[in-house]
N, C-alpha and C positions, 0 to 999 in steps of 0.2 A: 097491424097491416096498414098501409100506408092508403091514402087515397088514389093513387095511382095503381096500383097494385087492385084496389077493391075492382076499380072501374074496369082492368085489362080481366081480374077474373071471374065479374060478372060477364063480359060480351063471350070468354070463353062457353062458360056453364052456357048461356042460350047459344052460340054456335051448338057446342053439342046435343041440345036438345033438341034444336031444329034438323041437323043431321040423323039423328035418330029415329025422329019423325019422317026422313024422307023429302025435310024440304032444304036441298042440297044446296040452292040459291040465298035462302035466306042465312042458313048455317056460313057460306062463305061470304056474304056481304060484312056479316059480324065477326068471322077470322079474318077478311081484311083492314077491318075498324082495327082490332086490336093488335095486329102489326104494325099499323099507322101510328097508333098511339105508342108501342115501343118502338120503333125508326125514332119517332120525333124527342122520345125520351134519349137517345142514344146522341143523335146530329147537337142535343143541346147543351150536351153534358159534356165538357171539357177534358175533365180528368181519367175517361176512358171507362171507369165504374160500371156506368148502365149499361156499356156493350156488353161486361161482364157479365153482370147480376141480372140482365135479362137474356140473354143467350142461349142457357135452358127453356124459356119461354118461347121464343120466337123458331127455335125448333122444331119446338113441339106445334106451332104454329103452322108450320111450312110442313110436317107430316101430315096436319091434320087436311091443310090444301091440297094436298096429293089427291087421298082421297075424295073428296070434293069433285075435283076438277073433272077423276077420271068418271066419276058418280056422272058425273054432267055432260060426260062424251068431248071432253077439251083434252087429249092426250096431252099432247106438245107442253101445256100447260102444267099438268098431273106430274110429267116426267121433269120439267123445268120445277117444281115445288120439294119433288122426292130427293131432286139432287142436291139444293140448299139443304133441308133439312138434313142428309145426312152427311154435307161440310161440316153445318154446324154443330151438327151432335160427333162426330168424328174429332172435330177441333176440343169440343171437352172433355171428350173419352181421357180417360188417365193413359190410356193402353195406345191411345191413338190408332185405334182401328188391327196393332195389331194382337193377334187373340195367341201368342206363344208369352206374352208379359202378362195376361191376363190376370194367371193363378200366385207370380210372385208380387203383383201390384197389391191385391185382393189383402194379400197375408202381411204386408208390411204396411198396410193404410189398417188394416186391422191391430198389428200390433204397436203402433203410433198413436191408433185412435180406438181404443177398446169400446165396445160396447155397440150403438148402432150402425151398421156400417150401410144399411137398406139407400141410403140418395147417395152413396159411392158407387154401390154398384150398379144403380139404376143408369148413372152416366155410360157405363159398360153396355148395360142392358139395351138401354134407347138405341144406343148407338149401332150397336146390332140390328135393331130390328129397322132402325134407317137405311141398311146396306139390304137386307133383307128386303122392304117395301120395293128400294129402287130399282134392285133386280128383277123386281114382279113388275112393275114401271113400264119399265125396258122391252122385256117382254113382252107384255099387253099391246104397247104402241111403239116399237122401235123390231120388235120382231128379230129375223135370225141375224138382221145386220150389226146385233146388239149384243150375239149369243159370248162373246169373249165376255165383258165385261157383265153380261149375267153371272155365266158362272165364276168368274172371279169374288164377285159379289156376294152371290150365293155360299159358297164354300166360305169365304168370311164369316158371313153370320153364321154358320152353320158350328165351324172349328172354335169362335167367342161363345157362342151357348155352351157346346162342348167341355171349355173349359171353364167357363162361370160359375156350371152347377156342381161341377167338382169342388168348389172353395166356396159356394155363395151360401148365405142364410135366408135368402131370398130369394134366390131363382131355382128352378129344380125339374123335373125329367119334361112335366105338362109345359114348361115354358120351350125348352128346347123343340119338343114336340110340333109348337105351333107355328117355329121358325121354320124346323124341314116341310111342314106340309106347305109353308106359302114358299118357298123355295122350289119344291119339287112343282106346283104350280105354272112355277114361270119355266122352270123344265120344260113341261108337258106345253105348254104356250108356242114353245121356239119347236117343238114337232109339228106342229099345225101347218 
């Protein structure tokens, strides 16, 4: 592991910590360091690579600032970070967000690449649960002006779990489970 790499997932492990703990300030001072630091790897690198090879990262980045932001009462914010994230885990999705390629992507990345397939489908997975987060987003702070592209969203992740746990060796009924309850969530949101 590179030094780069050590230093983006030390600042991550203490964001999480410090989010865990409840100090939702500190947690995003240190997920924005570590965006900073992958931006600056990305604007320096010429040949396109770090947009690549840090793109899962910075995802997972701009998810974890959703949370954060709305932790901290910055909607506008929260929904501005839930939508990056889930461009950018959309943009690696193999399926590209859509969940009917799901089950033949699954089975021909398995039969090309036998053996672990768990960080193939996680891109599946994330990606889900980015559409997922956003539509809870939306809801929470965009309300019924927002209610199409909830349930658009919603039913996305919903039909990608769906068909995930049907082929995944990884994902399985508890994972689907925890997408419909934050889905039905931002449901129950847009009736308020």
């Amino acid at each position: 592991m590179s030094l780069f790499e050590k230093s983006v997932n030390a600042l991550v492990a203490k964001a999480s910590t410090h989010a865990a703990a409840g100090h939702h300030h500190k947690a995003l001072k240190l997920n924005v360091r570590a965006l900073k630091l992958l931006d600056a790897a990305v604007r320096t690198d010429p040949t396109g690579i770090a947009r690549i090879a840090n793109q899962p990262a910075a995802a997972r980045l701009h998810y974890d600032q959703a949370a954060l932001h709305h932790n901290l009462g910055a909607g506008e914010e929260a929904v501005r970070a839930a939508r990056t994230a889930e461009h950018l885990y959309t943009d690696i999705d193999p399926t590209h967000g859509n969940p009917a390629e799901v089950e033949a992507v699954v089975r021909q990345f398995r039969s090309a690449h036998p053996g672990d397939t768990e960080s193939f489908e996680e891109l599946i997975g994330n990606a889900a649960n980015s559409r997922s987060q956003l539509a809870w987003m939306l809801a929470c702070h965009h309300g019924s002006k927002a209610a199409d592209a909830v349930e658009r969203l919603a039913a996305n992740a919903v039909r990608t779990y769906e068909e995930l746990i049907r082929v995944s060796r990884t994902y399985g009924p508890d994972d689907l489970r925890l997408v419909v309850a934050q889905t039905a969530q931002a449901h129950e949101l847009l009736r308020r």
